[in-house]
PDB file of N, CA, C and O in Angstrom:
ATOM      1  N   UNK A   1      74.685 134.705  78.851  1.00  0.00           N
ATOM      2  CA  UNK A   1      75.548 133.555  79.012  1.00  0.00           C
ATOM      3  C   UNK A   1      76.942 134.034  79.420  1.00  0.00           C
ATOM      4  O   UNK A   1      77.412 135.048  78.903  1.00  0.00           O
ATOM      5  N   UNK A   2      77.606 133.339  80.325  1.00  0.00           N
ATOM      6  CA  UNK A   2      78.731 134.067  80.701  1.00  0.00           C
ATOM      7  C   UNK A   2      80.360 133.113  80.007  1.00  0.00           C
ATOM      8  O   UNK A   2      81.544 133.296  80.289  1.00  0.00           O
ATOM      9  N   UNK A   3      79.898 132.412  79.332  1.00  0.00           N
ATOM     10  CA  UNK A   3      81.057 131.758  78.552  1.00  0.00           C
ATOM     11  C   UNK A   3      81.836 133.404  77.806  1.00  0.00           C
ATOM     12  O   UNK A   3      82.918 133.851  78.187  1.00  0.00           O
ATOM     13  N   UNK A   4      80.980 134.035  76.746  1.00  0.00           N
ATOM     14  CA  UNK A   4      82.269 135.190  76.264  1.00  0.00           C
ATOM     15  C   UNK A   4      83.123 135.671  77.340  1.00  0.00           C
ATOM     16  O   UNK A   4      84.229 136.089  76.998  1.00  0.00           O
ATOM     17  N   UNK A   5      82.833 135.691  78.523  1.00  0.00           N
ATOM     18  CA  UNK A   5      83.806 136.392  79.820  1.00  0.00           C
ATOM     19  C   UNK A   5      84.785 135.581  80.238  1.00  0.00           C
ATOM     20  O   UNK A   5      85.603 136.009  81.053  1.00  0.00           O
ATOM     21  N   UNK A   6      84.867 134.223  79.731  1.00  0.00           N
ATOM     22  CA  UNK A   6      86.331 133.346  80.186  1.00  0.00           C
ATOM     23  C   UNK A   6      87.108 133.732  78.954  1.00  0.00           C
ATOM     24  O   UNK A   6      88.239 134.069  79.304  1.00  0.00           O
ATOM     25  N   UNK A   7      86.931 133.826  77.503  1.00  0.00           N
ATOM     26  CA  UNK A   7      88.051 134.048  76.922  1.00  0.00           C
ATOM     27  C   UNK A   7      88.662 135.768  77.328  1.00  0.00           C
ATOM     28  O   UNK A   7      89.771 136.132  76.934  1.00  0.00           O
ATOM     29  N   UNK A   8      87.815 136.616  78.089  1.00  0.00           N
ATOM     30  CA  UNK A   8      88.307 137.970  78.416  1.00  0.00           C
ATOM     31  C   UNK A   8      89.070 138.043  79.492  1.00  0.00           C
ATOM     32  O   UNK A   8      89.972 138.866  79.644  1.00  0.00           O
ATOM     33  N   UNK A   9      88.680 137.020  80.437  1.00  0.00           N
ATOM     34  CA  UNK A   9      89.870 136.695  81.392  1.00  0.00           C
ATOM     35  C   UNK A   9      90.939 136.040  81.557  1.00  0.00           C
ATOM     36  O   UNK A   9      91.814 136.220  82.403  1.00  0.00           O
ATOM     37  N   UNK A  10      90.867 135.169  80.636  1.00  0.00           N
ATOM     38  CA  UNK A  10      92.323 134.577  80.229  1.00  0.00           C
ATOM     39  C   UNK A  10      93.000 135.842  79.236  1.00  0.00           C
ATOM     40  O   UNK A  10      94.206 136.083  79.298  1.00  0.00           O
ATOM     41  N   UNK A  11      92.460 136.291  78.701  1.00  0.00           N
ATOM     42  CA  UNK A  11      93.535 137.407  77.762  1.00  0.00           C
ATOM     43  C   UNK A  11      93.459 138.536  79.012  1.00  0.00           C
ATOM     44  O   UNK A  11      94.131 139.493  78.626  1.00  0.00           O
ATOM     45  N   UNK A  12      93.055 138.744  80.010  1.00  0.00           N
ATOM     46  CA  UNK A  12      93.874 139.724  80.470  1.00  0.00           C
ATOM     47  C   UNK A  12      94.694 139.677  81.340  1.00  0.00           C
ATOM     48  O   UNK A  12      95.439 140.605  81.656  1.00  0.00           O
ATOM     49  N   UNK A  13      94.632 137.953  82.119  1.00  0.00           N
ATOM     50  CA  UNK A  13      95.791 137.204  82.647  1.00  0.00           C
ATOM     51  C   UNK A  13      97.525 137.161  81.854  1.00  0.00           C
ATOM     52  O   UNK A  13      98.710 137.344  82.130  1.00  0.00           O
ATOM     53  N   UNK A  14      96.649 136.795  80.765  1.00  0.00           N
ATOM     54  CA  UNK A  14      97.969 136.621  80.038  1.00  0.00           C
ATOM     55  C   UNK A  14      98.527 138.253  79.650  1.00  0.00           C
ATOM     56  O   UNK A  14      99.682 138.654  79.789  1.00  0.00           O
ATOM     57  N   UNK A  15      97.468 138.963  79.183  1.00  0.00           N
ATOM     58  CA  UNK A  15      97.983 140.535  79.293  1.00  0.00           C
ATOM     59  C   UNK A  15      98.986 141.056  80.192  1.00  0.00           C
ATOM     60  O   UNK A  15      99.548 142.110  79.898  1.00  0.00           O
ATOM     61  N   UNK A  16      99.394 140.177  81.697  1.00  0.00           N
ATOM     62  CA  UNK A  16     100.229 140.707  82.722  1.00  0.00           C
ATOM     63  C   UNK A  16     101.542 140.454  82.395  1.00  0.00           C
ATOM     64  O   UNK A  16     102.454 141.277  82.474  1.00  0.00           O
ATOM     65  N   UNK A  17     101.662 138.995  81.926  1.00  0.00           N
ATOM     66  CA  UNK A  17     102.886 138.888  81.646  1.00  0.00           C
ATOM     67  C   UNK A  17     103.619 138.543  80.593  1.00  0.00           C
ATOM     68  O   UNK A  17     104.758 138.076  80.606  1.00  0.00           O
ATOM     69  N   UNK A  18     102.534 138.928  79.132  1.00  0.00           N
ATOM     70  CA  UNK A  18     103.455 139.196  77.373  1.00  0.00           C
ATOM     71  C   UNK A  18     102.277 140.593  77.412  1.00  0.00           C
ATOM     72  O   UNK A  18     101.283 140.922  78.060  1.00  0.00           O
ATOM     73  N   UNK A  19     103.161 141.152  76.216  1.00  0.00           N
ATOM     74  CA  UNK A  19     102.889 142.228  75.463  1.00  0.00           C
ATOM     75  C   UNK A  19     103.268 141.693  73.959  1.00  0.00           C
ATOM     76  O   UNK A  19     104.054 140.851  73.525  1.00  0.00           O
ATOM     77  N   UNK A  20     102.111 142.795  73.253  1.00  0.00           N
ATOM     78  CA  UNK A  20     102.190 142.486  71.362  1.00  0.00           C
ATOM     79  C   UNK A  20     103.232 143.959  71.404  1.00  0.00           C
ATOM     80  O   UNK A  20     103.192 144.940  72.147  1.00  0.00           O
ATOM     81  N   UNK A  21     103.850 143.717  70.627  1.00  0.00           N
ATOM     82  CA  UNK A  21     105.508 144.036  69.870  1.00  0.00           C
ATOM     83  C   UNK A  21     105.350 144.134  68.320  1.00  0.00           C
ATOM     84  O   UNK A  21     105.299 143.114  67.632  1.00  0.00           O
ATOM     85  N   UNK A  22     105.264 145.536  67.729  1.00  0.00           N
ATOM     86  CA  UNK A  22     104.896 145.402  66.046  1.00  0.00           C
ATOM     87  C   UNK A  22     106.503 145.749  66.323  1.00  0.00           C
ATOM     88  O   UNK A  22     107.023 146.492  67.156  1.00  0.00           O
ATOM     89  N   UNK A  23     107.131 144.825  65.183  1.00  0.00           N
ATOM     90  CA  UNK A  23     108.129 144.604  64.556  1.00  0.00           C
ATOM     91  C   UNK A  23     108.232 144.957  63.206  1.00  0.00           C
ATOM     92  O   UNK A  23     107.347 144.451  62.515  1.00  0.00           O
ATOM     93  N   UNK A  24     109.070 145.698  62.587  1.00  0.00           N
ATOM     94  CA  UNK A  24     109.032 146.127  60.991  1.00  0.00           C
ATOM     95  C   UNK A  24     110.286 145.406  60.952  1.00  0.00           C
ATOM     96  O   UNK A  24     111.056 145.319  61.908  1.00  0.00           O
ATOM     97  N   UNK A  25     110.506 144.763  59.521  1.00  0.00           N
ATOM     98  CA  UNK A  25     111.428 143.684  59.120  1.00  0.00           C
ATOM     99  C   UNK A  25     112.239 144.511  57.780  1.00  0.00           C
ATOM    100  O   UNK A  25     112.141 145.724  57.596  1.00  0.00           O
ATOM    101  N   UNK A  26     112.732 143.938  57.251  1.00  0.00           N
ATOM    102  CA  UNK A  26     114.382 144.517  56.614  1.00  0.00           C
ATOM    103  C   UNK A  26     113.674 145.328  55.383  1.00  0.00           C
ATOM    104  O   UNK A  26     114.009 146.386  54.852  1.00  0.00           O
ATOM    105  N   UNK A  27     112.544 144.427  55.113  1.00  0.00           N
ATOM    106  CA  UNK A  27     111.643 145.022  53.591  1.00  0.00           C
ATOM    107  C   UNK A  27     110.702 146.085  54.030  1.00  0.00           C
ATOM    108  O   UNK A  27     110.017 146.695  53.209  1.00  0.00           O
ATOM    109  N   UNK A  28     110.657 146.303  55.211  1.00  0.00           N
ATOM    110  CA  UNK A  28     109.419 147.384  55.716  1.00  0.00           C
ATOM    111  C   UNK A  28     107.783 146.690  56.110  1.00  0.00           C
ATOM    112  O   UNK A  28     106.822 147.346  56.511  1.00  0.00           O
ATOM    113  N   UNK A  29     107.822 145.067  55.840  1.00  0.00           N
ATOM    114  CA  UNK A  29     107.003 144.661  56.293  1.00  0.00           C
ATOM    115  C   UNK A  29     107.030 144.124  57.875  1.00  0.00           C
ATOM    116  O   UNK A  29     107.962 143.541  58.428  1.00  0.00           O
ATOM    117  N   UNK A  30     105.601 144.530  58.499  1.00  0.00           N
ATOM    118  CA  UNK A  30     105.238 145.087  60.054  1.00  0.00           C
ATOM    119  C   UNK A  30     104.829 143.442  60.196  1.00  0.00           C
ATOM    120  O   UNK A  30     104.161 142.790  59.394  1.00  0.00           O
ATOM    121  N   UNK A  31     105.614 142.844  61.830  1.00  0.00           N
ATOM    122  CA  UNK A  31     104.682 141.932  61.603  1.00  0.00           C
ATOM    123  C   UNK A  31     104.163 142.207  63.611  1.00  0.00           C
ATOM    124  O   UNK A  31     104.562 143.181  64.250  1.00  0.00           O
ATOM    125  N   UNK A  32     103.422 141.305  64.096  1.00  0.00           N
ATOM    126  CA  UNK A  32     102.808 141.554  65.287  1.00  0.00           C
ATOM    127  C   UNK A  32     103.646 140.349  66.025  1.00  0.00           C
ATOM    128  O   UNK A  32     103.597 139.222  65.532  1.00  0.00           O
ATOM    129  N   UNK A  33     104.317 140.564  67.058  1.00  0.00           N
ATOM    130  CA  UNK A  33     105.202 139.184  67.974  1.00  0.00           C
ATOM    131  C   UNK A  33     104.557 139.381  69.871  1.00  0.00           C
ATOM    132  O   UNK A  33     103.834 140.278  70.305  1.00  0.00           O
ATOM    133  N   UNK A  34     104.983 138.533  70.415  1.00  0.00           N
ATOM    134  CA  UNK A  34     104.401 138.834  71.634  1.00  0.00           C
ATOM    135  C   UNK A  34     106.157 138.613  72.284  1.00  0.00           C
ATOM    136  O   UNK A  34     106.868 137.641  72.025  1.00  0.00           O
ATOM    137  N   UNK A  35     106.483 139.605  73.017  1.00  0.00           N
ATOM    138  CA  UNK A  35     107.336 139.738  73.996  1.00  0.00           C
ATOM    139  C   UNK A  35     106.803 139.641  75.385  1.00  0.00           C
ATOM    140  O   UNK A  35     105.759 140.163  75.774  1.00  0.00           O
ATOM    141  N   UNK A  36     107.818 138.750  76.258  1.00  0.00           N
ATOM    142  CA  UNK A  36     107.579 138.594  77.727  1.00  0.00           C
ATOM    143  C   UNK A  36     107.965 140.251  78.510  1.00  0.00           C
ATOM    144  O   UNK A  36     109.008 140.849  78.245  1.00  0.00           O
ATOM    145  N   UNK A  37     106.920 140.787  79.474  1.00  0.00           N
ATOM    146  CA  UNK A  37     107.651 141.429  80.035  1.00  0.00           C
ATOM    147  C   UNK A  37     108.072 141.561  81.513  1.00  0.00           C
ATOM    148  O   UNK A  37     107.750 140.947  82.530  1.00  0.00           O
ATOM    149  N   UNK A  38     108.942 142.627  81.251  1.00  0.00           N
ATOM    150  CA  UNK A  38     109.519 142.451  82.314  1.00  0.00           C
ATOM    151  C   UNK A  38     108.995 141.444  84.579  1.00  0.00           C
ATOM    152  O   UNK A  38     108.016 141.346  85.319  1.00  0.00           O
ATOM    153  N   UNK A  39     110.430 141.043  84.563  1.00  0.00           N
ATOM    154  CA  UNK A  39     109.548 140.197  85.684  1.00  0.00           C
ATOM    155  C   UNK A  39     108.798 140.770  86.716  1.00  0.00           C
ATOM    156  O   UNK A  39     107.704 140.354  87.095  1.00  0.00           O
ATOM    157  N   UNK A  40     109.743 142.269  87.415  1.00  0.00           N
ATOM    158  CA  UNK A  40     108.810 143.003  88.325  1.00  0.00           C
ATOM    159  C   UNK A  40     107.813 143.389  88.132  1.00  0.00           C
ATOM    160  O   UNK A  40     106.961 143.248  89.008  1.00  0.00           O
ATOM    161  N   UNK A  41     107.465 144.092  86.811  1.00  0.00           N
ATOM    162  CA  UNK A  41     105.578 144.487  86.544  1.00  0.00           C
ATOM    163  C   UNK A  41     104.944 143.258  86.341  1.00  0.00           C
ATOM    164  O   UNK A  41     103.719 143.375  86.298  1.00  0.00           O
ATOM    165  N   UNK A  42     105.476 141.816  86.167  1.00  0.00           N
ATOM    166  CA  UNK A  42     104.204 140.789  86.506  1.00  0.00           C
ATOM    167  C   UNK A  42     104.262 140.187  88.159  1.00  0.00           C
ATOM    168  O   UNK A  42     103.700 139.183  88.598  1.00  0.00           O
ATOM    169  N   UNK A  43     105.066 141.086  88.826  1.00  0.00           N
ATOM    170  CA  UNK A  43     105.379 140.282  90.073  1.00  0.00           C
ATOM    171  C   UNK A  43     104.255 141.642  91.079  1.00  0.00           C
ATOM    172  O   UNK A  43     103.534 141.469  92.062  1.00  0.00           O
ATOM    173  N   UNK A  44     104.523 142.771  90.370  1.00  0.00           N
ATOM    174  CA  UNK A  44     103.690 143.658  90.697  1.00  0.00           C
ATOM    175  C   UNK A  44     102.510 143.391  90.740  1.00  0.00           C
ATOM    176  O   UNK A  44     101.835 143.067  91.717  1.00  0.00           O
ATOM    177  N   UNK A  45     102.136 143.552  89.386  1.00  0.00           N
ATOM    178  CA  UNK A  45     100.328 142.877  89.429  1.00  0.00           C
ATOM    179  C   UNK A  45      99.717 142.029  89.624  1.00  0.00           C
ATOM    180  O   UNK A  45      98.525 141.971  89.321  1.00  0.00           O
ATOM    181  N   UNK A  46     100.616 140.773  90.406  1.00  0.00           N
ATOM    182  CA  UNK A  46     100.194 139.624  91.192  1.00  0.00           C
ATOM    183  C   UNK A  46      99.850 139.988  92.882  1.00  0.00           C
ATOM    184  O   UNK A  46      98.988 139.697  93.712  1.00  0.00           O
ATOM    185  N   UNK A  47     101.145 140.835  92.801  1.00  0.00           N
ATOM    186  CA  UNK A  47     100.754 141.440  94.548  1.00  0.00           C
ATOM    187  C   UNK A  47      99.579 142.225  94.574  1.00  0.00           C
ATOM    188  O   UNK A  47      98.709 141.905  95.385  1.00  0.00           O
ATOM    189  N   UNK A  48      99.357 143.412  93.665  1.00  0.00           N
ATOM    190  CA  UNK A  48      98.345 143.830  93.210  1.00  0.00           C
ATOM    191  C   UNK A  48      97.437 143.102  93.340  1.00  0.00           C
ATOM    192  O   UNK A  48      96.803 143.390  94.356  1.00  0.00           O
ATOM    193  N   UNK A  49      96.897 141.980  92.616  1.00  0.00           N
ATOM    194  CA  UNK A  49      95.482 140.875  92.566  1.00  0.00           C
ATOM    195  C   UNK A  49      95.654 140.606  93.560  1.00  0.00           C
ATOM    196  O   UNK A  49      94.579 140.978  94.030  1.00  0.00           O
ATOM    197  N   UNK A  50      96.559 139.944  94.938  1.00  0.00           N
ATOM    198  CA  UNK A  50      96.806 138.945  96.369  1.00  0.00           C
ATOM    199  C   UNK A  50      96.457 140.315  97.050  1.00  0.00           C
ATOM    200  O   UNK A  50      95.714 140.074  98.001  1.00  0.00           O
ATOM    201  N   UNK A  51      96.752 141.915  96.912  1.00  0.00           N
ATOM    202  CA  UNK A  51      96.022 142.908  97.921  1.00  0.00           C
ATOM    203  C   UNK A  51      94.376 142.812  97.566  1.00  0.00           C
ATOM    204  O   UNK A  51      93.410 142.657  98.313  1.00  0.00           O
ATOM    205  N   UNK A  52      94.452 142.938  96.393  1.00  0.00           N
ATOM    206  CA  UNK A  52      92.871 143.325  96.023  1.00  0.00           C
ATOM    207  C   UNK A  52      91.928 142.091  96.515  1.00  0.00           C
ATOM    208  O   UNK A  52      90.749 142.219  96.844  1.00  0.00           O
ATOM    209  N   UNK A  53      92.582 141.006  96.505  1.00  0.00           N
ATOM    210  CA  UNK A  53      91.660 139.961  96.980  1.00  0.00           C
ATOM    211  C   UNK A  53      91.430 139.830  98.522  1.00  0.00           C
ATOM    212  O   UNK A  53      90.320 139.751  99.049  1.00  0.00           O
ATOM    213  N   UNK A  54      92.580 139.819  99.144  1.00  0.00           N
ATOM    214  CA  UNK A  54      92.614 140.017 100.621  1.00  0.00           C
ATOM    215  C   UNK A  54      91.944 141.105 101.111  1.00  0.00           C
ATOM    216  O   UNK A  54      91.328 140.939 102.164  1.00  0.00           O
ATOM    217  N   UNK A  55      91.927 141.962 100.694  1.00  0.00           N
ATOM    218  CA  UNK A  55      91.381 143.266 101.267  1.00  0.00           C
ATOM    219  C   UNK A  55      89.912 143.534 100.976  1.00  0.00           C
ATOM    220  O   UNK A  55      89.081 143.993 101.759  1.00  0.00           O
ATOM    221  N   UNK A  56      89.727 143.133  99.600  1.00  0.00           N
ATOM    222  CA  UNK A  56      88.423 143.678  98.866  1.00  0.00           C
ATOM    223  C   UNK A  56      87.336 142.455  98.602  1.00  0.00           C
ATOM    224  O   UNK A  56      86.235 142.276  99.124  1.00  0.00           O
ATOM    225  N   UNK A  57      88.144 141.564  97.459  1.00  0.00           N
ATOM    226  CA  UNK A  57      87.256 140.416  96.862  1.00  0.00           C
ATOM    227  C   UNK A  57      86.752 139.527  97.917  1.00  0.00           C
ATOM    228  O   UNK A  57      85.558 139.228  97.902  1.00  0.00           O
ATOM    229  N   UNK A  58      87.699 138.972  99.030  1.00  0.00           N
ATOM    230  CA  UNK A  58      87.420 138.185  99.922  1.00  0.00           C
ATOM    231  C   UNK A  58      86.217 138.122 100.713  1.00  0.00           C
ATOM    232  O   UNK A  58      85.272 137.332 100.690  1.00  0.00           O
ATOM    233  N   UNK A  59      86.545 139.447 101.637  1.00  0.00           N
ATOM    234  CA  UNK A  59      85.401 139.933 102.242  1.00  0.00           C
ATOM    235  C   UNK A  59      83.846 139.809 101.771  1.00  0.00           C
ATOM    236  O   UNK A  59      82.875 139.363 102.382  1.00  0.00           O
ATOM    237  N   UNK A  60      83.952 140.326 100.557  1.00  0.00           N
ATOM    238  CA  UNK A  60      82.655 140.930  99.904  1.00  0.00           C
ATOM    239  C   UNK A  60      82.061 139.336  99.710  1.00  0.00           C
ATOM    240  O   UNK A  60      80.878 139.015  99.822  1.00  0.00           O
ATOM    241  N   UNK A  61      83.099 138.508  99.416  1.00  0.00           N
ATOM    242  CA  UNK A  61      82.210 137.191  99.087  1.00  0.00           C
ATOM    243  C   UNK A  61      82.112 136.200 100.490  1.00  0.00           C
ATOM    244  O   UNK A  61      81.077 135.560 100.674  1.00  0.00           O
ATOM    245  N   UNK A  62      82.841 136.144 101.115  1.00  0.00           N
ATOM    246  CA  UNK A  62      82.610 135.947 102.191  1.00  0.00           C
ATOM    247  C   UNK A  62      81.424 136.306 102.885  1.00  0.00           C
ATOM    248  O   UNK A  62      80.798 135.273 103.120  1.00  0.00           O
ATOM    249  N   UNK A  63      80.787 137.393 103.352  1.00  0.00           N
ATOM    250  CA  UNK A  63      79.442 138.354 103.453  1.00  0.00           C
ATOM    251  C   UNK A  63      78.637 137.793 103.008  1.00  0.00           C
ATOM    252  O   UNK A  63      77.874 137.130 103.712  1.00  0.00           O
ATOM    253  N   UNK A  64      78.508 137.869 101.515  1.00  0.00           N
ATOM    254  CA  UNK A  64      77.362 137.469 100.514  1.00  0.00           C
ATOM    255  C   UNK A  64      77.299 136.264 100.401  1.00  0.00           C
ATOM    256  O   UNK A  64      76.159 135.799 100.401  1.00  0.00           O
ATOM    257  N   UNK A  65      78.578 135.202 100.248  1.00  0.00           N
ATOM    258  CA  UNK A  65      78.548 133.772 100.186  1.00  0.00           C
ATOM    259  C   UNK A  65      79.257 133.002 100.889  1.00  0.00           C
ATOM    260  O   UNK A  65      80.286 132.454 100.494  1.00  0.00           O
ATOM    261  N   UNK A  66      78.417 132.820 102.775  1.00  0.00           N
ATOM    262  CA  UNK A  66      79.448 132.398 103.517  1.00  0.00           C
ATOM    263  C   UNK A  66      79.268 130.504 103.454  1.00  0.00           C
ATOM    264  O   UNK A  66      79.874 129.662 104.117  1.00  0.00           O
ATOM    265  N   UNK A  67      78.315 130.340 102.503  1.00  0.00           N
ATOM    266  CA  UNK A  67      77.872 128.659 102.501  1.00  0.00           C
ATOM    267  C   UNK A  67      79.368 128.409 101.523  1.00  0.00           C
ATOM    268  O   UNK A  67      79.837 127.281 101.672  1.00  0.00           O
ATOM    269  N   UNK A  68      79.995 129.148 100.747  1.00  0.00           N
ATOM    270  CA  UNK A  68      80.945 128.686  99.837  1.00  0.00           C
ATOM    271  C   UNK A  68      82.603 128.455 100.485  1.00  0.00           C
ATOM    272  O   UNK A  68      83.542 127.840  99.978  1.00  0.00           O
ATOM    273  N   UNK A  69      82.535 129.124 101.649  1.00  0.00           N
ATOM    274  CA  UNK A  69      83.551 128.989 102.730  1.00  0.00           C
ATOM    275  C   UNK A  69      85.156 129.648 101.849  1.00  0.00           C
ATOM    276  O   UNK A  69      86.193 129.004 102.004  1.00  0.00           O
ATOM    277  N   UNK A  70      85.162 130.944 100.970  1.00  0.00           N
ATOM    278  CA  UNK A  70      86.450 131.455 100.007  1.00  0.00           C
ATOM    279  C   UNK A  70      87.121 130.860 100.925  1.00  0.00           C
ATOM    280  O   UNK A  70      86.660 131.047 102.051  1.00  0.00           O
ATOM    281  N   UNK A  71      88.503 129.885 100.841  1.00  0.00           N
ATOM    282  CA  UNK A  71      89.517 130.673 101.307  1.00  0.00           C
ATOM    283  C   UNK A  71      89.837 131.718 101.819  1.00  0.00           C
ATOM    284  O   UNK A  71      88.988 132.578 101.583  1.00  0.00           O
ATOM    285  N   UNK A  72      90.843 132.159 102.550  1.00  0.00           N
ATOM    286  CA  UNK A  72      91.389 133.524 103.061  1.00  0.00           C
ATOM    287  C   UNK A  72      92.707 133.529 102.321  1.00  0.00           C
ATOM    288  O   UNK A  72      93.171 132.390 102.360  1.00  0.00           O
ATOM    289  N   UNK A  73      93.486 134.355 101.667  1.00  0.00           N
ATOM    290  CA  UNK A  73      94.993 134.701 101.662  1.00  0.00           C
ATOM    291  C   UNK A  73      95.659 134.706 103.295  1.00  0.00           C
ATOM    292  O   UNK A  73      95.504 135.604 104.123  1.00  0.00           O
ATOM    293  N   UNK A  74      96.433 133.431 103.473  1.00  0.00           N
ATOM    294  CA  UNK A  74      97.413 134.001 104.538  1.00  0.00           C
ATOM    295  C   UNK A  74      98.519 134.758 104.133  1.00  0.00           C
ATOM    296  O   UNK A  74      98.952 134.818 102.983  1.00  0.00           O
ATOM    297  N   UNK A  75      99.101 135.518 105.437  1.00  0.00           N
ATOM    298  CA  UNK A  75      99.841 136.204 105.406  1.00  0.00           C
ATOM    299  C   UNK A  75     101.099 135.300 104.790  1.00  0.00           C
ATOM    300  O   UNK A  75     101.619 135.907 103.854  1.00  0.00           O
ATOM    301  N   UNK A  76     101.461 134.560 104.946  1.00  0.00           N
ATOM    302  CA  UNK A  76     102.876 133.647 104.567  1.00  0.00           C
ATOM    303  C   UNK A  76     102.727 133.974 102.915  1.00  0.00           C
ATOM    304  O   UNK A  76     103.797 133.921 102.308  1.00  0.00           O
ATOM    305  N   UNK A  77     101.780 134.235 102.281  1.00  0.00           N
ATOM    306  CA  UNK A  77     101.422 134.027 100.997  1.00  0.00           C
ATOM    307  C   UNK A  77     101.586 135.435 100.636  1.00  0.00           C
ATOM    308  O   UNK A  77     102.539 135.532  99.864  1.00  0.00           O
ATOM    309  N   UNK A  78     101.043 136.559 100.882  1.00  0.00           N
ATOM    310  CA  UNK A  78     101.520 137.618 100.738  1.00  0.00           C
ATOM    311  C   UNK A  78     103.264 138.032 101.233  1.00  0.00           C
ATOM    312  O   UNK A  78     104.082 138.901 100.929  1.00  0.00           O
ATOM    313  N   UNK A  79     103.226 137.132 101.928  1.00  0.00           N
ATOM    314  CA  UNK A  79     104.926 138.154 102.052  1.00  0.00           C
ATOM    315  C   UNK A  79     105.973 137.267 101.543  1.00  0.00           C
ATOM    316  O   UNK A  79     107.155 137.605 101.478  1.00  0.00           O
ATOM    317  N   UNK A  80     105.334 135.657 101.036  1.00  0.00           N
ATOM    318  CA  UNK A  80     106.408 135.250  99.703  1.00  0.00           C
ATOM    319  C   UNK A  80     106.130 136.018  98.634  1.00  0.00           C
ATOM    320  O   UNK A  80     107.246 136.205  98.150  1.00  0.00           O
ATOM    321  N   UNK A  81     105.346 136.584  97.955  1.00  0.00           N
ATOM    322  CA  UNK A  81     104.944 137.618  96.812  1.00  0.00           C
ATOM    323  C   UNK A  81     105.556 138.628  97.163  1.00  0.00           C
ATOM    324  O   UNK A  81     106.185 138.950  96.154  1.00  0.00           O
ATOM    325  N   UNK A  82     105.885 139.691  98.337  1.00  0.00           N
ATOM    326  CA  UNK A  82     106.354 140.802  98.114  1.00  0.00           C
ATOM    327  C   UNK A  82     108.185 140.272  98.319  1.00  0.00           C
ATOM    328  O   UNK A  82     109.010 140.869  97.628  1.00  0.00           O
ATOM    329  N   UNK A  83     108.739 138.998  99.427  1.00  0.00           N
ATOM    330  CA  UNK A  83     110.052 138.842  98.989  1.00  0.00           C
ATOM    331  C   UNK A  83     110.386 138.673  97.539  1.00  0.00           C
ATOM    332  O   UNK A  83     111.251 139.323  96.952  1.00  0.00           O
ATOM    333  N   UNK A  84     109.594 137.703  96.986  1.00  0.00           N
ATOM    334  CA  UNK A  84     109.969 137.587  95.265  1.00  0.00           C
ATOM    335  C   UNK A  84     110.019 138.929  94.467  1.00  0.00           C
ATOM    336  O   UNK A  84     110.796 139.095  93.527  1.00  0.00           O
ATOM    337  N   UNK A  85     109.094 139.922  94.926  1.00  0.00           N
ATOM    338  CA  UNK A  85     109.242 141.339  94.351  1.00  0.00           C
ATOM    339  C   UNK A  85     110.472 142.257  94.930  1.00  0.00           C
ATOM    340  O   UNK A  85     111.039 143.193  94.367  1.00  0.00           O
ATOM    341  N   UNK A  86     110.707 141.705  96.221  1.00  0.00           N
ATOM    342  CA  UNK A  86     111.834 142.812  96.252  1.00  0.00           C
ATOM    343  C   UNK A  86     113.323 142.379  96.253  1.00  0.00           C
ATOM    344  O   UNK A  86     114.356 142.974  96.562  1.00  0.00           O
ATOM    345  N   UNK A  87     113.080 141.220  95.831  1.00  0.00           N
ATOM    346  CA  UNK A  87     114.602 140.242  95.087  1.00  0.00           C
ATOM    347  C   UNK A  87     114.744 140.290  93.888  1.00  0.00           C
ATOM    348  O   UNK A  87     115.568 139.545  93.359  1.00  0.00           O
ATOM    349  N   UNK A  88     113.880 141.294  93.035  1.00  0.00           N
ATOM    350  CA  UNK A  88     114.307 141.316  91.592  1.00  0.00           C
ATOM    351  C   UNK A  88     114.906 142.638  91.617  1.00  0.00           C
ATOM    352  O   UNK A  88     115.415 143.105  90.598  1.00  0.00           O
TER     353      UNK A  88
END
């Protein structure tokens, strides 16, 4: 059954842009918080996923499943992702 694999992909979506943060408090008790991080490493691994899809994922399903018609990434779409990356 492929339901356990949507809660693994939403936590590793969200993995891009918080991180868990152990915090120790005034008494020495640890607690676990989620901090945002930084904007370029989630602006990174979005360009990251928009190469890997354009280049790799697309194709391959395209090939194998051309009745499903993927989308393509246009270019306008990749190079608003790398201006937003190289304006931070």
């Amino acid at each position: 059954m492929a339901l356990p694999i949507i809660p693994t992909l939403v936590a590793s979506v969200v993995g891009l842009f918080v991180r868990k943060v152990t915090v120790a408090d005034a008494d020495g008790k640890e607690s676990e918080r989620r901090k945002a991080r930084p904007v370029p490493a989630a602006l990174a691994s979005l360009l990251a996923f928009l190469l890997l899809y354009h280049f790799l994922i697309w194709p391959v399903l395209t090939y194998h499943f051309p009745e499903y018609g993927f989308p393509p990434l246009d270019l306008a779409t990749i190079g608003a992702a790398l201006t937003a990356a190289g304006g931070m």
